[in-house]
Structure formats: C-alpha cells, structure tokens
C-alpha positions in Angstrom: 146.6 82.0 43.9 146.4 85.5 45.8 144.1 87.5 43.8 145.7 89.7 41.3 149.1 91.0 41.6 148.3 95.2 42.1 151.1 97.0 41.4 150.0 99.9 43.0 149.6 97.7 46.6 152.9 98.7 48.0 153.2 102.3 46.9 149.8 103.0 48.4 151.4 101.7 52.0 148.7 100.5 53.0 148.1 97.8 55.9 148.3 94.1 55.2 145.0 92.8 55.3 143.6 90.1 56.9 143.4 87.2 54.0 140.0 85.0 53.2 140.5 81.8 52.6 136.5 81.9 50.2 135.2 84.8 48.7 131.2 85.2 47.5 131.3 87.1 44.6 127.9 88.6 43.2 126.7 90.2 39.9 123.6 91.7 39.3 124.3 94.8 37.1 122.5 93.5 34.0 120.1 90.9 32.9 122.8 88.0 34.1 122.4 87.4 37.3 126.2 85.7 38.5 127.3 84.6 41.6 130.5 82.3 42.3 132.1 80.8 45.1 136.5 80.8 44.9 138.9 79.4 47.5 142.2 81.3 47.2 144.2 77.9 46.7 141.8 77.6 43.5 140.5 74.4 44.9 137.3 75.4 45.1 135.6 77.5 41.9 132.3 77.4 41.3 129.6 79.7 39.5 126.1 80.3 38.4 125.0 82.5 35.9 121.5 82.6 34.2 119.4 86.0 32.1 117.0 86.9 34.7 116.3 90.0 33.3 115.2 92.4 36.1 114.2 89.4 38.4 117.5 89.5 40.5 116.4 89.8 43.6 114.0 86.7 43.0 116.8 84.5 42.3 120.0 85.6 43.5 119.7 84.1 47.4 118.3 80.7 45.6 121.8 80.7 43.2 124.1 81.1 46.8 122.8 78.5 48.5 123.6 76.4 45.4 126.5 77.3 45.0 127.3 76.8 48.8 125.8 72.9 48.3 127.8 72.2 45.4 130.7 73.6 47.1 130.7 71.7 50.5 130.8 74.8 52.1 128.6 77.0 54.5 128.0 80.5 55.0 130.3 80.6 57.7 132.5 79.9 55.5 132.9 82.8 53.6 135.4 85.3 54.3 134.8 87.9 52.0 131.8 89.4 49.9 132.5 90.7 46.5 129.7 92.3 44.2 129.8 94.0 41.1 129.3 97.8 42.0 128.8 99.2 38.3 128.0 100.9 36.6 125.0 98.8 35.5 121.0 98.9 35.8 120.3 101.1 39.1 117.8 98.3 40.3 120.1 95.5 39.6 123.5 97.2 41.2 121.4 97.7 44.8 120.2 94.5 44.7 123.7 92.9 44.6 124.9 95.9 46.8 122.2 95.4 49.5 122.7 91.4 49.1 126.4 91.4 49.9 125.8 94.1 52.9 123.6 91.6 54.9 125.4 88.9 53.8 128.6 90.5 54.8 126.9 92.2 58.4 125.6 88.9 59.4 128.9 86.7 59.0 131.0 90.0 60.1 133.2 90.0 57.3 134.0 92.7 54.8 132.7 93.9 51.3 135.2 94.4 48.1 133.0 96.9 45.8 134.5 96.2 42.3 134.0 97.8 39.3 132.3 96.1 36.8 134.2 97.5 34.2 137.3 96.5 35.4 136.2 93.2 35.9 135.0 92.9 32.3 138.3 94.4 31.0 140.2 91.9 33.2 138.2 88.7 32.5 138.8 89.5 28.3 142.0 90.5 28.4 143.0 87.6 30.4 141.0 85.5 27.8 142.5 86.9 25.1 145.9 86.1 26.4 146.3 90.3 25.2 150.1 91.1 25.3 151.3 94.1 28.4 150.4 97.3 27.2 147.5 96.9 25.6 144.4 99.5 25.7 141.0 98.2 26.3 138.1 100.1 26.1 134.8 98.0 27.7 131.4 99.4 26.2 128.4 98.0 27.5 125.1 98.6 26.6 123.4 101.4 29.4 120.0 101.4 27.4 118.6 104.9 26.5 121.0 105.3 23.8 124.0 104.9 25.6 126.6 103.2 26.4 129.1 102.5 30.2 132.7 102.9 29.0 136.0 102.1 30.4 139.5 102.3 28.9 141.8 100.0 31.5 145.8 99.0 30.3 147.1 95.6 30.6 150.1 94.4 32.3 150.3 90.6 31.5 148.1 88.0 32.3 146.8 87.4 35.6 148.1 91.2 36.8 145.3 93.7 37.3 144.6 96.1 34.7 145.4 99.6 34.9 142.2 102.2 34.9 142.8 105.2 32.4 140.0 107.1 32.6 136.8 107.3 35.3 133.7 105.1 34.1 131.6 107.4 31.5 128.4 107.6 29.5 128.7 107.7 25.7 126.2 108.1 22.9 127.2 104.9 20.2 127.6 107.3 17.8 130.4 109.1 19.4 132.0 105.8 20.6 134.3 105.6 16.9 135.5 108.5 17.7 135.9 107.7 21.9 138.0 104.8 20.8 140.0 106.9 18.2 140.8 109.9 20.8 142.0 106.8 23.5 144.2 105.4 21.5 142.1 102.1 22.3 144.0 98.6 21.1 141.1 96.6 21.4 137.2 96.6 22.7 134.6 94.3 23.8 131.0 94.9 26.0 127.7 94.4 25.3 127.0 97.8 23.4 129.6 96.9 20.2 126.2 94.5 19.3 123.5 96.4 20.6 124.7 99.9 18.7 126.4 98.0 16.2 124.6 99.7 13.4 125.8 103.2 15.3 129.5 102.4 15.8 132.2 103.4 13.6 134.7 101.2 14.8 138.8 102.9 14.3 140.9 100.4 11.7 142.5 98.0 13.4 141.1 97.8 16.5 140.6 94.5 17.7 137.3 92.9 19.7 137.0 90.1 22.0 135.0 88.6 24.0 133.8 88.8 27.8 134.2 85.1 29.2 130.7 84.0 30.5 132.6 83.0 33.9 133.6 86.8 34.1 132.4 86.2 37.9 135.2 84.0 38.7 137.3 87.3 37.7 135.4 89.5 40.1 135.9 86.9 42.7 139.7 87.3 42.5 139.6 91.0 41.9 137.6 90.8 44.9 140.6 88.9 46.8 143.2 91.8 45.1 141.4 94.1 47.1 141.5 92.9 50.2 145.7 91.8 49.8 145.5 95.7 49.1 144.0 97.1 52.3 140.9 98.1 49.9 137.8 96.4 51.3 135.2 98.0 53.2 132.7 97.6 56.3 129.5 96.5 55.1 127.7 100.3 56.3 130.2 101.8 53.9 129.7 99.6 50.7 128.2 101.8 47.7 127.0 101.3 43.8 128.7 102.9 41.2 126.2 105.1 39.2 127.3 106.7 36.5 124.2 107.9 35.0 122.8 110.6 37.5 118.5 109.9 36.2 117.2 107.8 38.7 114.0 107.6 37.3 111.8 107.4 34.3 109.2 110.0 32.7 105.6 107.9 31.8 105.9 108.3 28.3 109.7 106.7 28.3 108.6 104.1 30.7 105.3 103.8 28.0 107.9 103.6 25.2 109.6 100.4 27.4 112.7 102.3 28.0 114.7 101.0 31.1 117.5 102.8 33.1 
C-alpha cells in the first residue's frame, strides 16, 4: 500500500517526496478524539477512538503513546504526522493542529493537513464499496444551526475522491435543496441525525455510513499527500476554519451553544 492513488499527482509535476515508512494520524475536530498508527506495507494498523467531548487535549498524548506500545514502535519511528485540519470545533482542530506541529518539530519530520471532509467522504465511499462517479455530499453537524458540507466524486475504491466544491456552512434547512442543486448521489455526516427533523432529503439519494476507523483513512490520505509533494513543515501547518466567529456572545454561551 502507497496511500491513495491521486490522479492529479503527476499533472501537478511536483517533486517525488521522500516516503515514510509509519504515519501518526490525529483527529480531534469533534467530540471523538482518534489517533492511529499505519505502516505503508499495512503491517502495522492500529487506532484509538473514544467521545471525549471537548477534553482532547487531556487525552490525546495518553491515546499515542498507546498506540505506540501496542504497536512496537517508538516515536522515532514515525515518519509522518497527519491530523484532521477541518473544518470541525475551533478548539478541537488546534489542539490536533498544535499536537502534530510539536510532534512533527521534535522528530523533524513533516505535517500532511487533511481535510476532514475528504477523509469522511473517502472512508464511506470506500465502505460502501460506491461505484466511480458517484457524488457525495458529507454534512456534519457544526452546532449553531449549521452544518460543514462537502461534495467530493468518486473514482473507485481505494483512489482518492475528487473535491467539487470548497468546504461550506449550511443552514439544515437549506441542505434538501444543497443536495438537489449538486446533483448529490449519496450523503452521510453527523448533521443528516442531528437536523434530521430539518432535512428534506432529494428522492433517491442514498446515505451511508462514516466507518468508526475513519482514522485509518486519514492515515493513508495522509501518506497520498506526501507521494504527492503535498506535505508541509511543521511552522507552516494550519486548521481549516470555515466558520469565521471565533467566539461566543454570554447569552449563547448561557444558552450552552458551542462553536
């Protein structure tokens, strides 16, 4: 295993990069808090992933150096860092952004920021066994009323999805008609439950699920990257915000709301 075939790779003439032989992948963007260890032979594949809620900073060193005991494996042996880079919960994408920077710094290796989104979209669609061609929209919950959405192609299992639009913010009630106006195949994401009750979903449009080891996904997204010439130094690694409020009035943060 290489990572995902990326299509785009060669047209982009980039620079072969240097190849890892493990990746740490990290995901904090929501309540799960993920993290997974993958060799690229596939020998070595291992994951945690437990709802933490907004305690990800509390537990997401712990959850590494499990993974690293289970593996065999030490720090020094990772090549790459990975981390989910949104959009997701502002607190939750710097913690796995600021994680995979020291991480990263300290073992002098580089950072593969990857879109959660895409991750999702590639981790159900690979699932799903979904046929080349297929639309996917992923809507996941962004609290406030809204919802993170994503509309990615497929090209066949195990070959990285195709982005069709920029990540987005939209209200569940305008989501039917999202999905209608992209044509979307199929849908899956946290906010088709949550808004449920909002959601107009088009005829035929078929859901599936997001595999719970959606990390393992990341991880090899994470290993596309850097066959692509995509990765970063750790100084240059970022979040993906989508949502531009950084911050809560005291009567939404009195009313529980969250960003």
């Amino acid at each position: 295993m290489r990572g995902y075939n990326d299509g785009n790779s060669i047209s982009r003439g980039m620079p072969a990069a240097m190849t890892s032989a493990y990746v740490l992948a990290l995901d904090t963007a929501h309540q799960q808090c993920s993290a997974s260890l993958l060799s690229r032979d596939g020998s070595v594949s291992v994951l945690r992933s437990e709802t933490v809620g907004n305690k990800h900073a509390e537990r997401i060193l712990s959850l590494i150096d499990e993974l690293l005991a289970e593996a065999g494996l030490t720090k020094a042996d990772i090549g790459l860092v990975g981390f989910g880079a949104g959009p997701g919960s502002f607190t939750g994408l710097r913690v796995a952004c600021g994680v995979a920077q020291g991480i990263a710094w300290a073992l002098r290796t580089e950072v593969a920021a990857v879109c959660n989104l895409e991750a999702d979209a590639q981790a159900a669609s690979d699932a799903a066994d979904l046929p080349a061609g297929t639309r996917i929209a992923v809507m996941n919950d962004a609290r406030m009323q809204e919802a993170y959405c994503g509309l990615y192609e497929t090209a066949g299992r195990g070959v990285r999805v195709k982005a069709l639009c920029e990540p987005l913010l939209v209200k569940p009630s305008a989501l039917g008609g999202w999905l209608a106006d992209c044509r979307a195949d199929a849908g899956c994401g946290s906010a088709l439950s949550v808004y449920a009750a909002d959601i107009a979903l088009p005829a035929g449009l078929r859901t599936v699920d997001i595999p719970a080891d959606m990390i393992l996904t990341l991880a090899r997204l994470a290993f596309g990257d850097e066959d692509a010439g995509r990765t970063m130094l750790p100084a240059l690694a970022s979040p993906l915000y989508v949502r531009n409020r950084v911050a809560l009035t005291m009567a939404e943060r009195a009313r529980g709301e969250r960003l």
